[in-house]
Backbone of each chain as ProteinMPNN parsed JSONL, in Angstrom:
{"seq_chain_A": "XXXXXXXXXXXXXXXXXXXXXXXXXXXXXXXXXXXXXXXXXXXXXXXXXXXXXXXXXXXXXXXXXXXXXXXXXXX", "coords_chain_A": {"N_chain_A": [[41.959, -32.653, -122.88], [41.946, -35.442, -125.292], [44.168, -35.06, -127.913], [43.439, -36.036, -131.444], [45.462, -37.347, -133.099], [47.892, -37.858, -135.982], [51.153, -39.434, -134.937], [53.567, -37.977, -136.166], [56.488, -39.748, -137.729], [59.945, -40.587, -138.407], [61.83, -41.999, -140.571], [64.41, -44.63, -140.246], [66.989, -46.62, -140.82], [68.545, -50.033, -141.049], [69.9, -50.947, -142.862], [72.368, -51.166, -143.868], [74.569, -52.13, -142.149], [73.289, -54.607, -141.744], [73.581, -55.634, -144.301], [76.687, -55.496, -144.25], [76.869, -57.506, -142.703], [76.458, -59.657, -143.454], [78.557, -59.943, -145.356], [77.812, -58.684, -147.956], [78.07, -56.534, -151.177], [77.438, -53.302, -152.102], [76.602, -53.462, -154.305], [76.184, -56.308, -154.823], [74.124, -56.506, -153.215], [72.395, -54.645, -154.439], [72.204, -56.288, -157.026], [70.75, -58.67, -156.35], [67.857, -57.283, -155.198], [67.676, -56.468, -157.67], [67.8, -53.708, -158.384], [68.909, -50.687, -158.938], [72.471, -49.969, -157.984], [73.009, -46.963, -156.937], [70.397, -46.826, -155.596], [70.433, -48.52, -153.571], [72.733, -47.465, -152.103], [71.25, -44.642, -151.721], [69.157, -45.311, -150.322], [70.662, -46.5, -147.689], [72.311, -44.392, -147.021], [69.669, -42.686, -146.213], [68.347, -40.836, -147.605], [66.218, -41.816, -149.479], [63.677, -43.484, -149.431], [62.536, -46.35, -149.687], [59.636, -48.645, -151.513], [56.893, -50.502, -150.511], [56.887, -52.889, -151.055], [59.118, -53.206, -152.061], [60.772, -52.738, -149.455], [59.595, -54.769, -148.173], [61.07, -56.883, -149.186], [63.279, -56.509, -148.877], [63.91, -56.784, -146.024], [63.057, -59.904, -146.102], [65.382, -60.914, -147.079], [66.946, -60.457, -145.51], [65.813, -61.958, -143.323], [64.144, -61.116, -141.698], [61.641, -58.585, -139.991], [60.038, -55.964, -141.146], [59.764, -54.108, -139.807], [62.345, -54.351, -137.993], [64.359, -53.663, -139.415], [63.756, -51.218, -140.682], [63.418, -48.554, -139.17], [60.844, -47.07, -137.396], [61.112, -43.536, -135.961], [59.807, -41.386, -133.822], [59.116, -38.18, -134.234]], "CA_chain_A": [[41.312, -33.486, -123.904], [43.398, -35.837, -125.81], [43.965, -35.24, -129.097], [43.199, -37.47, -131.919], [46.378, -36.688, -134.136], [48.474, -38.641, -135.888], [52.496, -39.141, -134.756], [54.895, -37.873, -137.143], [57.256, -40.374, -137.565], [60.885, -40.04, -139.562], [62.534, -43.427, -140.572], [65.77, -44.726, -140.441], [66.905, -47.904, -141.469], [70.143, -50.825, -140.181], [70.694, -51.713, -144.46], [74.194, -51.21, -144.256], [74.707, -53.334, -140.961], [72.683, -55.972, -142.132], [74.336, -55.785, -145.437], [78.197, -55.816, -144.1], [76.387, -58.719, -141.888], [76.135, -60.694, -144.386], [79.64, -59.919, -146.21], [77.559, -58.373, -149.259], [78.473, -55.08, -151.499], [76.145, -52.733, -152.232], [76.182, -54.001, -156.228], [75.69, -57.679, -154.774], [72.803, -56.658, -152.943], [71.575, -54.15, -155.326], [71.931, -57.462, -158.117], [69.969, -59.531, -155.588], [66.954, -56.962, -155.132], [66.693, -55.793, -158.547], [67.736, -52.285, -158.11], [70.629, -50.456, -158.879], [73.623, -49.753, -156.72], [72.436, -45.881, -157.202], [69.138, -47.003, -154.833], [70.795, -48.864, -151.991], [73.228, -45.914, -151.583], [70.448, -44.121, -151.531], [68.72, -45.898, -149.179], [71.565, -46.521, -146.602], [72.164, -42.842, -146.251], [68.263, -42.409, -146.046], [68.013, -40.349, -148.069], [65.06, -42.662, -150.096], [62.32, -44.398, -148.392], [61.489, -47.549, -150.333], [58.267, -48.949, -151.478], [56.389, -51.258, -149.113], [57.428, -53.999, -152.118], [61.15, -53.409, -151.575], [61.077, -52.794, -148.4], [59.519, -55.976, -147.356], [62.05, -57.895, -150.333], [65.206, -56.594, -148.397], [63.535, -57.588, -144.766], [62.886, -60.842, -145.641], [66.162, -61.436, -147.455], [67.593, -60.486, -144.549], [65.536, -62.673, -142.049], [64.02, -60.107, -140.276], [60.583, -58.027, -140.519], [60.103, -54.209, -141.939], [59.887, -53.024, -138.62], [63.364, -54.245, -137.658], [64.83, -52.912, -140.594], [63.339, -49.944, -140.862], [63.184, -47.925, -137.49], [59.916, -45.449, -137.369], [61.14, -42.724, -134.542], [58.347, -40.374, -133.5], [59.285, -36.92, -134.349]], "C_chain_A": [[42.384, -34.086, -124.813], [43.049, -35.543, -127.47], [44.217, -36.527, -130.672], [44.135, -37.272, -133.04], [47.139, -38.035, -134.354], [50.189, -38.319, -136.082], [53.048, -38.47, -135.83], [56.015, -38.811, -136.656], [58.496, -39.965, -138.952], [61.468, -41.946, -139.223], [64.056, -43.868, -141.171], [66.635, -46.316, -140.483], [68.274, -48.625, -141.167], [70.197, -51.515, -141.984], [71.818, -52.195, -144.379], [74.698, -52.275, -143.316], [74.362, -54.284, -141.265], [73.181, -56.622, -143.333], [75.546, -56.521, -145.258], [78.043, -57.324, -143.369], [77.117, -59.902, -142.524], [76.975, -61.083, -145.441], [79.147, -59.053, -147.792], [78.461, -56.675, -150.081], [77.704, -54.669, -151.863], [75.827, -53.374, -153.481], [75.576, -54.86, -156.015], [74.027, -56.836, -154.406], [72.096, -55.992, -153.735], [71.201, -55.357, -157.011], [70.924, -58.12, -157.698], [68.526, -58.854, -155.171], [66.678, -56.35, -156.454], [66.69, -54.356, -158.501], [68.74, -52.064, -158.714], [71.183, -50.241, -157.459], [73.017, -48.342, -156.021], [71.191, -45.99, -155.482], [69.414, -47.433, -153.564], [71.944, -47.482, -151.452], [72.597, -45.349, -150.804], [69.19, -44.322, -150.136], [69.176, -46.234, -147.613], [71.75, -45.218, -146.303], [70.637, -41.978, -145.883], [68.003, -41.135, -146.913], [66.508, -40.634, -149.546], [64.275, -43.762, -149.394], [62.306, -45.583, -149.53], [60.272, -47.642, -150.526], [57.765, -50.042, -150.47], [57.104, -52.556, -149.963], [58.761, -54.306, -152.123], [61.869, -53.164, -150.237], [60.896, -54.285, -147.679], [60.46, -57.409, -148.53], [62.789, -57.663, -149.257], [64.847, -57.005, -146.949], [63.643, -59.148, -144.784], [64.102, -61.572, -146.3], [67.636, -61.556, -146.596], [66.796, -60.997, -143.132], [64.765, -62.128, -141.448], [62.501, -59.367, -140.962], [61.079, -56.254, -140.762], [60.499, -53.634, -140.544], [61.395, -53.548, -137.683], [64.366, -53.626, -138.79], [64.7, -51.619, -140.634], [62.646, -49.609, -139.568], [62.089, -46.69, -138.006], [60.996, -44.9, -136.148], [60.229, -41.875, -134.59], [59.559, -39.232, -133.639], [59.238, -35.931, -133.359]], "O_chain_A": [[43.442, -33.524, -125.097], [41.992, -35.748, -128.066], [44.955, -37.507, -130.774], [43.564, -36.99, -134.093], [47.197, -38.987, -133.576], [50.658, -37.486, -136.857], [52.322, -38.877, -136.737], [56.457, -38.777, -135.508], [58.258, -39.375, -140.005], [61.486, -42.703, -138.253], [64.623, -43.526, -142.209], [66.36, -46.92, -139.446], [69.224, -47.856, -141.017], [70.595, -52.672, -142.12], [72.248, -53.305, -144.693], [75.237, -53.279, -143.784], [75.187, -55.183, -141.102], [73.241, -57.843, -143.479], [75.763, -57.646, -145.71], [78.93, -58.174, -143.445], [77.983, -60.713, -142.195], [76.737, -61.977, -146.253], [79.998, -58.826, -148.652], [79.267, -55.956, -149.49], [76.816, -55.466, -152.165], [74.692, -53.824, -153.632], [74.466, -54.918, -156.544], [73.089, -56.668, -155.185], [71.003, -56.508, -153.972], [70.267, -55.232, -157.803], [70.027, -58.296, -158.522], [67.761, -59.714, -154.736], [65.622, -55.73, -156.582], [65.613, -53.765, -158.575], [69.513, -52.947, -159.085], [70.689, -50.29, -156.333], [72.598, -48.364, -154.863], [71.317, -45.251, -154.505], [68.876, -46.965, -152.56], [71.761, -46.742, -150.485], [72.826, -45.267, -149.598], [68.649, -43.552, -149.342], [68.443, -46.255, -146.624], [71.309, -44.851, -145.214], [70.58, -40.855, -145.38], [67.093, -40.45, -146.448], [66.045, -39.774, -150.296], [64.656, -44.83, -148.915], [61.722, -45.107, -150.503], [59.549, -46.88, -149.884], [58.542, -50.331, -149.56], [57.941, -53.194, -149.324], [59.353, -55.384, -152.176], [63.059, -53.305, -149.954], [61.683, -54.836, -146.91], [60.309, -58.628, -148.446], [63.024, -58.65, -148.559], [65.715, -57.78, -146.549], [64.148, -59.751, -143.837], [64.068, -62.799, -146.207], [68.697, -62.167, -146.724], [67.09, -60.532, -142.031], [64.527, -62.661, -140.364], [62.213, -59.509, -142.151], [62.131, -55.643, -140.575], [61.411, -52.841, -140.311], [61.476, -53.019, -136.574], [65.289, -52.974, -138.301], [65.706, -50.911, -140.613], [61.67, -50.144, -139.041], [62.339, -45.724, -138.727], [61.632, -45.713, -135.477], [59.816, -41.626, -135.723], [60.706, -39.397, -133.224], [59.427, -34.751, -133.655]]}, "seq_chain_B": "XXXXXXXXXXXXXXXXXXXXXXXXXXXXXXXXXXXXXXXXXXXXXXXXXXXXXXXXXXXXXXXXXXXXXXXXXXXXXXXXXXXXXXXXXXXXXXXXXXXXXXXXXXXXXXXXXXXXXXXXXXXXXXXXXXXXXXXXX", "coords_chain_B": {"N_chain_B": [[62.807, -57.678, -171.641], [60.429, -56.777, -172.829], [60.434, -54.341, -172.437], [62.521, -53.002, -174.009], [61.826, -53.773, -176.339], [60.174, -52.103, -176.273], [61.21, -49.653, -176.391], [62.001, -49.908, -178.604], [60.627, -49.877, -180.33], [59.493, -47.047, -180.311], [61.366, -45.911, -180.897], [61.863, -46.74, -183.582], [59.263, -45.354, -184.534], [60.593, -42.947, -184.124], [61.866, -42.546, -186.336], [60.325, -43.213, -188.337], [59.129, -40.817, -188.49], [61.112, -39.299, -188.826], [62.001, -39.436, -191.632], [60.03, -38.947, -192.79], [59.153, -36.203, -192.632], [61.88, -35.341, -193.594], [61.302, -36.13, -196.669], [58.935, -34.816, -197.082], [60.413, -32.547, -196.809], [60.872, -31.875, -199.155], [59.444, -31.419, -201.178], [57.029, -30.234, -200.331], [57.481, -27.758, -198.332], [58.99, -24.69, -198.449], [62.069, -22.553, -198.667], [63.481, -21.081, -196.01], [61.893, -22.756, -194.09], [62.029, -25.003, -195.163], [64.404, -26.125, -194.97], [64.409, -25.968, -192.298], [62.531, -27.749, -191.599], [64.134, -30.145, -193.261], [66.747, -30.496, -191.797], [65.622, -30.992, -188.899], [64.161, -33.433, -189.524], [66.335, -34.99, -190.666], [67.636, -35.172, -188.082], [65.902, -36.648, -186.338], [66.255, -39.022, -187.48], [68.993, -39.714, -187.298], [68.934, -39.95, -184.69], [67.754, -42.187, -183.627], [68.518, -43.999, -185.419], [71.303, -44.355, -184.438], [70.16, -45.226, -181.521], [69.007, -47.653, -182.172], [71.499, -48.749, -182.635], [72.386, -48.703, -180.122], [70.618, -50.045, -178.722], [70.876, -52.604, -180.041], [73.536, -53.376, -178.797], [72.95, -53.572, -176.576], [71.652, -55.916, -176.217], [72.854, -57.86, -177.056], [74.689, -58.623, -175.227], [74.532, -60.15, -172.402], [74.864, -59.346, -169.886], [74.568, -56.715, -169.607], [71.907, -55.981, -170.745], [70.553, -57.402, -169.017], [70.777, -55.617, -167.185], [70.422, -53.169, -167.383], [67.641, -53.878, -168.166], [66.708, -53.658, -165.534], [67.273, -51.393, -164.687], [65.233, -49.729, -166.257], [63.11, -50.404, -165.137], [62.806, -49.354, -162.361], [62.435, -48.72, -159.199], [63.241, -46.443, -158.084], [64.714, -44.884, -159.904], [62.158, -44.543, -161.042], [61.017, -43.211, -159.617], [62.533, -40.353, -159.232], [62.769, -39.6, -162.151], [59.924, -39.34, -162.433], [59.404, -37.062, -160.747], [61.099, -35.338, -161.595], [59.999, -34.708, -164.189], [57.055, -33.565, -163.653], [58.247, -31.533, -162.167], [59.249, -29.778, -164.177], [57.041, -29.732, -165.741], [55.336, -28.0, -164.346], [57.395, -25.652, -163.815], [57.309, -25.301, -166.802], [54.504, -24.398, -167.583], [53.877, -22.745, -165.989], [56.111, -20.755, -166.923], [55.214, -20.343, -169.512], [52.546, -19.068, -169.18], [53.514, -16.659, -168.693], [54.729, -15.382, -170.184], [52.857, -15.566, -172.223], [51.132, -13.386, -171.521], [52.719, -11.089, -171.174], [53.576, -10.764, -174.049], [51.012, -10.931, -174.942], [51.133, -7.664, -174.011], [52.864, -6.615, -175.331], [52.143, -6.429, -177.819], [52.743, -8.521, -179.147], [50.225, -10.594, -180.38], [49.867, -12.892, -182.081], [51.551, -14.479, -180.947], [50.765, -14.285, -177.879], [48.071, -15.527, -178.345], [48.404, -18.451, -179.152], [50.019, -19.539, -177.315], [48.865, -19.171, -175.108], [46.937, -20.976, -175.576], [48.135, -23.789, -175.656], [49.204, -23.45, -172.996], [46.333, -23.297, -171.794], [45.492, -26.329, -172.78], [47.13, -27.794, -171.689], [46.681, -27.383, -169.252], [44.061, -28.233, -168.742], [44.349, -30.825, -169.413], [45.983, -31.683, -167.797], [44.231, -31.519, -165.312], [42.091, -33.475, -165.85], [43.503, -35.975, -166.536], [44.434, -36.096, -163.615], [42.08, -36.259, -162.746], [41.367, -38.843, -163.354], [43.468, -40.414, -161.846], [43.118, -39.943, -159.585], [40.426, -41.337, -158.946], [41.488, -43.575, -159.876], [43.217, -44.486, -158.326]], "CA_chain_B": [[62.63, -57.594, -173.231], [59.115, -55.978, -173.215], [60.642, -52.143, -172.093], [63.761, -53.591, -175.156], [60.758, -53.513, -177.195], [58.778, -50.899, -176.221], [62.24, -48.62, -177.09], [62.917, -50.319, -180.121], [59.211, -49.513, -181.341], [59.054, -46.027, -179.816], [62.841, -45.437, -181.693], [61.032, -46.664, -184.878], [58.331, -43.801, -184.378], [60.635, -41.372, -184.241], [62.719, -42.737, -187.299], [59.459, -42.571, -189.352], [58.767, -39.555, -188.6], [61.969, -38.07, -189.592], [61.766, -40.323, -192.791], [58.685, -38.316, -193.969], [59.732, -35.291, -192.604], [63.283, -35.286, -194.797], [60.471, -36.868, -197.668], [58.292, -33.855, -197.336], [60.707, -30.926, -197.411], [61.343, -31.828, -200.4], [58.315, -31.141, -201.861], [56.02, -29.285, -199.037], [57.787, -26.547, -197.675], [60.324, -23.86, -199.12], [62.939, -21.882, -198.382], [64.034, -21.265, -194.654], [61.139, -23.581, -193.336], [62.633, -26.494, -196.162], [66.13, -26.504, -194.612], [64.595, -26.458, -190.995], [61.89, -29.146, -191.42], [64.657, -31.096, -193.383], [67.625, -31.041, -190.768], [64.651, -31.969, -187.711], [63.683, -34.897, -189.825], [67.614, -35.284, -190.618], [68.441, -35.265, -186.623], [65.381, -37.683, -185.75], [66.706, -40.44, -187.86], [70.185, -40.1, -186.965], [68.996, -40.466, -183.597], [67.192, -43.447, -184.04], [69.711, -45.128, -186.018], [72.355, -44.142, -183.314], [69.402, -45.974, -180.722], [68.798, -49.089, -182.915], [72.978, -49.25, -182.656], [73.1, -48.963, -178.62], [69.94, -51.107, -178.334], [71.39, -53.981, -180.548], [74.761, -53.574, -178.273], [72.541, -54.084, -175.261], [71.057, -57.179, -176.717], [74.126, -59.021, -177.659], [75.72, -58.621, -174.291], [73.604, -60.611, -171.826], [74.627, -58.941, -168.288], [74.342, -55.549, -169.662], [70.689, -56.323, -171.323], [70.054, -57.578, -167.476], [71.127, -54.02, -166.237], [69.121, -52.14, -168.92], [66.232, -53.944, -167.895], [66.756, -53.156, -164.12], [67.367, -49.583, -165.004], [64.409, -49.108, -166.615], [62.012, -50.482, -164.196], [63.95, -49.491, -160.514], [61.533, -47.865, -158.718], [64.003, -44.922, -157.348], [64.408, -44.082, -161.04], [61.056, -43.633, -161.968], [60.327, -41.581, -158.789], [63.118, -39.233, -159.619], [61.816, -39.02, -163.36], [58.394, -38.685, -162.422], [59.687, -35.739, -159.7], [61.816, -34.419, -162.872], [58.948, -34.169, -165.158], [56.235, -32.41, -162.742], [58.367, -30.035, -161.832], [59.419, -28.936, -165.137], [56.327, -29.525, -166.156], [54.964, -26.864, -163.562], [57.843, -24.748, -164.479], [56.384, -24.7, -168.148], [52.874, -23.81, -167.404], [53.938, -20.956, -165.693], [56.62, -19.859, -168.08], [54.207, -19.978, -170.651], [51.794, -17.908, -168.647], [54.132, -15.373, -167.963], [55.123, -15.453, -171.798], [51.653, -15.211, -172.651], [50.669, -12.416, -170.33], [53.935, -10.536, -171.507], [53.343, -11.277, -175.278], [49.689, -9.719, -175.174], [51.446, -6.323, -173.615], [53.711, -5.833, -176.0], [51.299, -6.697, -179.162], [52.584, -9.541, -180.006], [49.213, -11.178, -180.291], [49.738, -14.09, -182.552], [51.844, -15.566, -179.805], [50.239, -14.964, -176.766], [47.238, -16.967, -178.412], [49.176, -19.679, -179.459], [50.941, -19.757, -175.947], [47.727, -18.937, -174.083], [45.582, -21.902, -175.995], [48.975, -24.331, -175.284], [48.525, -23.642, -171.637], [44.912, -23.904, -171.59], [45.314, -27.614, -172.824], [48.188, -28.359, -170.598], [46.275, -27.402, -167.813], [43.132, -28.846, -169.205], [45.056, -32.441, -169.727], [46.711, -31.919, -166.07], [42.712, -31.833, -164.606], [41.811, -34.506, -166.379], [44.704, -37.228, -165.802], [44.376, -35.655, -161.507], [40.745, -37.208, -162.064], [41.27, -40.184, -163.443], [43.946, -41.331, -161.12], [42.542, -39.595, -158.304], [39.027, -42.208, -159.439], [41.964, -44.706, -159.886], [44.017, -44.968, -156.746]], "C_chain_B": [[61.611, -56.629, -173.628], [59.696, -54.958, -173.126], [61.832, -52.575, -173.368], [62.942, -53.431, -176.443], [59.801, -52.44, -177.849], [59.584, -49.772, -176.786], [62.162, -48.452, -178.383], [61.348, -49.733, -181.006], [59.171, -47.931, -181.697], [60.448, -45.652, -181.16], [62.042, -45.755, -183.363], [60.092, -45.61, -185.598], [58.889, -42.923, -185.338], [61.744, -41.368, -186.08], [61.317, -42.437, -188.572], [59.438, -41.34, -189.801], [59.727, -38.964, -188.992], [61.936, -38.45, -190.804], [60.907, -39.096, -193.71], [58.615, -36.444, -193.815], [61.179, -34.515, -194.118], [62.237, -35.587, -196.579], [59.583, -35.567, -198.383], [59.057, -31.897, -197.301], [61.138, -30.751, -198.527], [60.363, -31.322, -201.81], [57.191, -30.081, -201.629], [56.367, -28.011, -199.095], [59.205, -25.936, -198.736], [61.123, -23.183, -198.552], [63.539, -22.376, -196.902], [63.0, -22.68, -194.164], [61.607, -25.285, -194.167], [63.629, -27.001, -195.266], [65.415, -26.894, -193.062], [63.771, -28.094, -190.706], [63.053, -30.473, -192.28], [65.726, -31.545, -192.417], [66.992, -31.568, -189.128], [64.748, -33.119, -188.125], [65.144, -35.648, -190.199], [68.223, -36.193, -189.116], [67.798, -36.345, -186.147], [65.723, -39.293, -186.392], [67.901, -40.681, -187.741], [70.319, -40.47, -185.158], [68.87, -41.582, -182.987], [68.047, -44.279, -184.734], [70.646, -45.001, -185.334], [71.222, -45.028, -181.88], [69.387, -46.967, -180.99], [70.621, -49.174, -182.485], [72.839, -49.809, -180.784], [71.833, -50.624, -178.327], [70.562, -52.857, -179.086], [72.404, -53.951, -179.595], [74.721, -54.66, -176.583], [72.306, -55.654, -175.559], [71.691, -58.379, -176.998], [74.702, -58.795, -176.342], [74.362, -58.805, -172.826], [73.491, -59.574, -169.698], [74.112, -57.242, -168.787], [72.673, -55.037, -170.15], [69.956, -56.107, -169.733], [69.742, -56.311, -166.789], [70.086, -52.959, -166.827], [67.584, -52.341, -168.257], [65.843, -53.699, -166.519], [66.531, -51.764, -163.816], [66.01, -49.187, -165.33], [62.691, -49.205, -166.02], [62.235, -50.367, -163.005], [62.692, -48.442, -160.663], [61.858, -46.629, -158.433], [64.062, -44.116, -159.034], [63.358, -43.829, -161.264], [60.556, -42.827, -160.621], [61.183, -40.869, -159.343], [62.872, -38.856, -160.822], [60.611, -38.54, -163.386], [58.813, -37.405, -161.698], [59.923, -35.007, -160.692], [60.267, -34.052, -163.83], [57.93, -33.345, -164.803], [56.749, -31.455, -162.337], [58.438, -29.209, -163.253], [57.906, -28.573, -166.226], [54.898, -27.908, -165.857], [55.478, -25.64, -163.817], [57.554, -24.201, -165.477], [55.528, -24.464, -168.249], [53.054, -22.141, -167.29], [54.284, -20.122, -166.798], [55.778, -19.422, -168.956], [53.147, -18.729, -170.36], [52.23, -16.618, -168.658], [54.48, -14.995, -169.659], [53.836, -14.773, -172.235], [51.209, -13.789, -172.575], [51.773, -10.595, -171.445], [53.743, -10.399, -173.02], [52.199, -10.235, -175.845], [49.82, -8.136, -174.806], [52.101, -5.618, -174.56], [53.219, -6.294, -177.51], [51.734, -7.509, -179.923], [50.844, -10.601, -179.718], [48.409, -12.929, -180.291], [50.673, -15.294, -181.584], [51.269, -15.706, -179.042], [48.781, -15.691, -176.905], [47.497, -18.215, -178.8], [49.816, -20.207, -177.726], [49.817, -20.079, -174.883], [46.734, -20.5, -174.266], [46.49, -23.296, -175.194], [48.551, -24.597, -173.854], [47.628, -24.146, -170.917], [44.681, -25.564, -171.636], [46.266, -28.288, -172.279], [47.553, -28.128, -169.293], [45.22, -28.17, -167.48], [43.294, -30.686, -168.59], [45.512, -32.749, -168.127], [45.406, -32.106, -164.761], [42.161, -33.255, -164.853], [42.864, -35.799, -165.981], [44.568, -37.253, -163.849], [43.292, -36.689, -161.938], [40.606, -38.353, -162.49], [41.965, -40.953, -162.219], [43.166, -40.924, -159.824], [41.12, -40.995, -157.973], [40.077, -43.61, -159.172], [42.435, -45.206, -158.412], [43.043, -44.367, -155.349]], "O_chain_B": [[61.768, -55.808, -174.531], [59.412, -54.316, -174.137], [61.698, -51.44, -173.824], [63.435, -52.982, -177.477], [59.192, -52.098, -178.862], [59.037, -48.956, -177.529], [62.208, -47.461, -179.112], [61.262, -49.284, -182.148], [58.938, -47.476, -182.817], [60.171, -45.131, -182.24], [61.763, -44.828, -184.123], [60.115, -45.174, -186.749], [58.525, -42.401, -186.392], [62.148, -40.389, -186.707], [61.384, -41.608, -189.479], [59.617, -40.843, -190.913], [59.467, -37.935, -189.615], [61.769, -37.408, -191.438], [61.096, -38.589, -194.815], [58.167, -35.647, -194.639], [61.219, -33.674, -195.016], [62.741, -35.102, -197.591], [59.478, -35.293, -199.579], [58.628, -30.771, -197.552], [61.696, -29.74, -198.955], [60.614, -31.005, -202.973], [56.637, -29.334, -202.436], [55.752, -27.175, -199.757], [60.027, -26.521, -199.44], [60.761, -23.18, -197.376], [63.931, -23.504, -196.601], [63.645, -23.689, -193.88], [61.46, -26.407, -193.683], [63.667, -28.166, -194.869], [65.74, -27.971, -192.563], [64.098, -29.08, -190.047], [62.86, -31.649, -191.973], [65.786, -32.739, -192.123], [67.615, -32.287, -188.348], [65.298, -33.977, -187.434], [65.168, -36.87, -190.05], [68.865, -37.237, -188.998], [68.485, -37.179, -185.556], [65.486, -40.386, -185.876], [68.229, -41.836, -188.015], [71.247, -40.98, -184.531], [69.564, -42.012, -182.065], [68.133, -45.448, -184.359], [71.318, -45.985, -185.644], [72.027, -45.55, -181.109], [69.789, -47.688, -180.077], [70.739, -50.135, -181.725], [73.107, -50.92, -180.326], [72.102, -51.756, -177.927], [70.562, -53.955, -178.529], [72.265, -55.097, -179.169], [75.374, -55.484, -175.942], [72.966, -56.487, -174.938], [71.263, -59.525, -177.137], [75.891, -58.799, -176.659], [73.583, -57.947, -172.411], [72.629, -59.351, -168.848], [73.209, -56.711, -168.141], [72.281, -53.889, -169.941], [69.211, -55.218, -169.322], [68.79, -56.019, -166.066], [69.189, -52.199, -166.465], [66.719, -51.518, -167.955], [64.646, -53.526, -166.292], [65.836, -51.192, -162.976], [65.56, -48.254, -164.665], [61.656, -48.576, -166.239], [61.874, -51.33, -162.329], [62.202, -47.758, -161.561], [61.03, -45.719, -158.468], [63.558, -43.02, -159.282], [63.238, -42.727, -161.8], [59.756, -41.895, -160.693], [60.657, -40.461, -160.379], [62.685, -37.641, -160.888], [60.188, -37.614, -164.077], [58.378, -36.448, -162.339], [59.195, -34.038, -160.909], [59.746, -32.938, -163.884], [57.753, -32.355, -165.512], [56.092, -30.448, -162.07], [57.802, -28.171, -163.436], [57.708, -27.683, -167.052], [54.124, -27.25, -166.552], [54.777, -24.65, -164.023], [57.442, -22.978, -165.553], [55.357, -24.101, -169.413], [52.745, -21.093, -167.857], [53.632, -19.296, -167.436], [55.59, -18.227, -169.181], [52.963, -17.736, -171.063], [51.511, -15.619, -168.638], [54.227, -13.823, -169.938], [53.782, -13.586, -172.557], [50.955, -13.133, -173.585], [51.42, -9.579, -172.044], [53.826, -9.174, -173.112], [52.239, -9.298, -176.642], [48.931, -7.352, -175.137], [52.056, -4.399, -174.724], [54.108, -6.499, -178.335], [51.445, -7.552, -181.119], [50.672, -11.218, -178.667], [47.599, -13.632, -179.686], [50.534, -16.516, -181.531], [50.861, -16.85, -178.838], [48.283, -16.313, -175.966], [46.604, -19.058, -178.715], [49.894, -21.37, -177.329], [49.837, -20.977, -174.041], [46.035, -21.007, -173.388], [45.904, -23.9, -174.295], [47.842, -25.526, -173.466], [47.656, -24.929, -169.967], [43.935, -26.129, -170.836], [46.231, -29.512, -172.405], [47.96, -28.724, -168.295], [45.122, -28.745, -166.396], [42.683, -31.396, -167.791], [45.387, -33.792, -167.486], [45.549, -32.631, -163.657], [41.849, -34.018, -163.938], [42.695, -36.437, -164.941], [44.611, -38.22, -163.089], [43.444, -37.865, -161.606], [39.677, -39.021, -162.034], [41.396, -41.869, -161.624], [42.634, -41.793, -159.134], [40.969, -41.473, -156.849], [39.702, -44.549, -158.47], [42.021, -46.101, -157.674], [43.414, -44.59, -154.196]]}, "name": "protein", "num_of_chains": 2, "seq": "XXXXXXXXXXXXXXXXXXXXXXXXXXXXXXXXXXXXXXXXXXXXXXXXXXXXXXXXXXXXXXXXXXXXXXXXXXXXXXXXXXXXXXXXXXXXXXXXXXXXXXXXXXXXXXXXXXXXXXXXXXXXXXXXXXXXXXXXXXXXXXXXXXXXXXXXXXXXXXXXXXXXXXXXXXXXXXXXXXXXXXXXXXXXXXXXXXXXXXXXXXXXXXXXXXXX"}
């Protein structure tokens, strides 16, 4: 019987790549989303998930949607 | 500007309040309780007038104003403040409990109802706020 569960997913994110992409430093880009530096750090080592609000800011400032940005992997 | 504001008001508060504090141990209270309610109401207006200094510093210096106001609405900060405050806030329930509990054993009385009532309306207030947002979100 299948069960009706839902995945666990853990997420992991190409910031920094997309960042160096783009020549930025973390300050620039943390100037350019409105954050501190403190948060993209934070964010590049994953250690902080974003909100759906800053997640889909730094996607589309980098071209690209949430879900290339930010990798679900199933658990 | 608005959170530049909302400081500068909140810093006002607390400058009153030491104002009338320092105002009223002069008259109110005596002895030991004179000196302590006057150096509180001493400390809250030197704090406040040490706030009014940094906030004017911010204000005159346009990138750092910018940063201030970034700071104080970044989303990663106010999760980690909100995280900071629930826990300690959890931490102090208990403590108190355990204070309380502890308090009534060893006959102090007049604390553990003071400690015990404290609790009661911290836990009270912590039901209440759950059901609003809980109603809200």
């Amino acid at each position: 019987m299948k069960k009706n569960t839902l995945e666990v997913f853990s997420i992991k994110n190409i910031v920094s790549e997309l960042r160096k992409e783009k020549g930025l430093t973390q300050q620039e880009l943390a100037q350019i989303m409105r954050v501190s530096r403190q948060t993209i750090i934070s964010l590049e080592n994953g250690k902080y998930n974003p909100s759906i609000m800053l997640a889909h800011n730094i996607a589309k400032m980098f071209g690209k949607t949430i879900e290339e940005v930010f990798i679900f992997e199933e658990e | 500007m608005k959170t530049l504001r909302q400081k500068k008001i909140y810093s006002g508060f607390i400058f009153v309040i030491g104002f009338i504090m320092v105002v009223l141990q002069s008259y109110v209270y005596k002895d030991v309780n004179r000196i302590m309610v006057g150096t509180m109401g001493a400390g809250f207006i030197i704090m406040s007038l040490f706030r009014f200094y940094q906030y004017h510093r911010i204000e005159n210096d346009p990138k750092r104003k910018e940063q201030f106001e970034i700071m104080c609405d970044e989303e990663r900060i106010n999760f980690v403040a909100n995280k900071a405050r629930s826990m300690v806030f959890v931490i102090s329930v208990v403590a108190e409990a355990i204070v309380c509990v502890v308090a009534s054993l060893i006959g102090q009385m007049q604390l553990s109802v003071i400690l015990g009532f404290v609790t009661g309306v911290q836990t009270f207030g912590y039901l209440i706020c759950y059901k609003i947002f809980d109603l809200k979100y």
